[in-house]
Every structure is written in structure tokens, then in C-alpha cells.
C-alpha positions as CSV (number, residue, x, y, z in Angstrom):
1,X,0.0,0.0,0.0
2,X,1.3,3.6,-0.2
3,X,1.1,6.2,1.8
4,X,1.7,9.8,2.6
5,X,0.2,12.3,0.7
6,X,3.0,11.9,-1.6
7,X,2.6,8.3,-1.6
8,X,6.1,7.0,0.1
9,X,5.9,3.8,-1.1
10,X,6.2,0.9,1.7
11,X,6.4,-2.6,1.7
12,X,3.6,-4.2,3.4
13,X,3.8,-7.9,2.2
14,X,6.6,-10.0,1.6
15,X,6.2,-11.0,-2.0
16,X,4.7,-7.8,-3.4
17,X,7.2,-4.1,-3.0
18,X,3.7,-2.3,-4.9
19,X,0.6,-4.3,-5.6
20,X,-1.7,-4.0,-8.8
21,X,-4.1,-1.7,-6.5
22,X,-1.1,0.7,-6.0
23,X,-0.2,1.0,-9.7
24,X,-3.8,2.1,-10.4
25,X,-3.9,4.3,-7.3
26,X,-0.3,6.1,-8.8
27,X,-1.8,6.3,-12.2
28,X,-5.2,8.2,-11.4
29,X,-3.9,10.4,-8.9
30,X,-1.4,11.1,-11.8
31,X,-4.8,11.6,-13.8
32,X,-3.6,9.1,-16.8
33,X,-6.1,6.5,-18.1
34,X,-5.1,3.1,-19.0
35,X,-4.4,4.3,-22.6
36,X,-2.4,7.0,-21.8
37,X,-0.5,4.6,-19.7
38,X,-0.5,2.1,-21.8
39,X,0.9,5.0,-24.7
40,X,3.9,6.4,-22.6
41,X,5.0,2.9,-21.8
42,X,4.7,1.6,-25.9
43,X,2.3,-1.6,-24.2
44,X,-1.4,-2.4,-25.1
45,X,-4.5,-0.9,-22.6
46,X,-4.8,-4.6,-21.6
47,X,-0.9,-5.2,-20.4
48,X,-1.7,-1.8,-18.2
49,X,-5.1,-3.7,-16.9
50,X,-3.0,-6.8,-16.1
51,X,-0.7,-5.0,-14.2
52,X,-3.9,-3.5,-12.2
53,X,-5.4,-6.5,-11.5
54,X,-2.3,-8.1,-10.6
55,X,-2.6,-10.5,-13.2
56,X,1.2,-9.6,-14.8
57,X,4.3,-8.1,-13.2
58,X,5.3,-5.2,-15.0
59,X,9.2,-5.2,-16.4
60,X,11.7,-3.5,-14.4
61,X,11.9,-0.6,-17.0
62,X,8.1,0.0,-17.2
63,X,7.9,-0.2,-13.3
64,X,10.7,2.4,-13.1
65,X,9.1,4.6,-16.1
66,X,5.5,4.2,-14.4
67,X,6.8,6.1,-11.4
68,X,8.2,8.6,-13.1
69,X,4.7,9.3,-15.3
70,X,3.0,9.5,-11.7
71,X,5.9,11.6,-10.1
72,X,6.4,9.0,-7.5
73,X,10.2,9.6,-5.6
74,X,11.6,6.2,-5.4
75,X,14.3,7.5,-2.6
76,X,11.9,5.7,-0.4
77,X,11.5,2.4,-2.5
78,X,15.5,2.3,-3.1
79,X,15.9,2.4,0.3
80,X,13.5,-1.1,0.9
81,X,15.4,-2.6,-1.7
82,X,18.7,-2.3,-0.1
83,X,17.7,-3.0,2.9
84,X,15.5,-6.0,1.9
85,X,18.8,-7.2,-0.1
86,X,21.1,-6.6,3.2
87,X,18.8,-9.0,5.1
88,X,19.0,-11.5,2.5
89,X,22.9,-10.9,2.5
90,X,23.5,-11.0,6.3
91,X,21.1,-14.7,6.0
92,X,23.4,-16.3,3.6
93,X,26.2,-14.8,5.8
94,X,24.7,-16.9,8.8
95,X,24.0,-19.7,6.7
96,X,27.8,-20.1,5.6
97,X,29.0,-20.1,8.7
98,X,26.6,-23.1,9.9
């Protein structure tokens, strides 16, 4: 889910960084339709729906460009990621030295 009224993006599940709901939430508060979307990103109306309903992942590069079309600061979300990846590092660390 997001939150803030600048929607600071936090993780809230394990699996999922930004859920389908969040994507739509960014992309109307942006005040883009699904075409428009679909348009910047060069992918059909129905990928963008997919993506919405969770149904498809977006690539890396369309997640990355979709924030940037809803002026979302991914400060917050490049933070999560390192620190989700220095958990996962300091596990295999303990791991090793069982």
C-alpha cells in the first residue's frame, strides 16, 4: 500500500514491493487512463489492466518509467530494496557459517 500524501511507497507484504491496487492508485492520482499509460509505456490498454489487476508483473523498466509518469520519488522504494537485499545478504552470511 502507499502512503503519505505523496505516496512514500512501503512494503507491506513480503512478495509484493507495490501491488496491482497501488499502480492504479499512482496512475489516477497522476490523472492518466489506462491508454495514456498504456501509450507512454509503448504496451497495449490490456498489459496496463494486467498489471492493475495483478494478473502480470510489469518489467523493471516499465515499473521504473511508471513512477516517473506519476511523479512517485523512489528515494523511499531504493531504500527497501537495499535494505531487503542486506537481510538477504547477512542470512546467507549466517548460513555459511553453519
Amino acid at each position: 500500500m502507499l502512503v503519505g500524501k505523496n505516496f512514500d511507497i512501503c512494503i507491506i507484504r513480503k512478495s509484493n514491493v507495490i501491488s496491482g491496487d497501488d499502480l492504479k492508485a499512482m496512475r489516477k492520482k497522476a490523472g492518466l487512463t489506462q491508454k495514456q499509460m498504456a501509450d507512454k509505456l509503448n504496451i497495449t490498454r490490456e498489459t496496463v489492466s494486467n498489471y492493475e489487476l495483478g494478473v502480470g508483473e510489469p518489467r523493471i523498466s516499465h515499473f521504473f518509467k511508471w513512477l516517473a509518469y506519476c511523479k512517485i520519488d523512489i528515494n523511499p522504494l531504493m531504500i527497501q530494496i537495499r535494505n531487503i537485499s542486506n537481510k538477504l545478504t547477512n542470512q546467507e552470511d549466517i548460513k555459511d557459517k553453519e
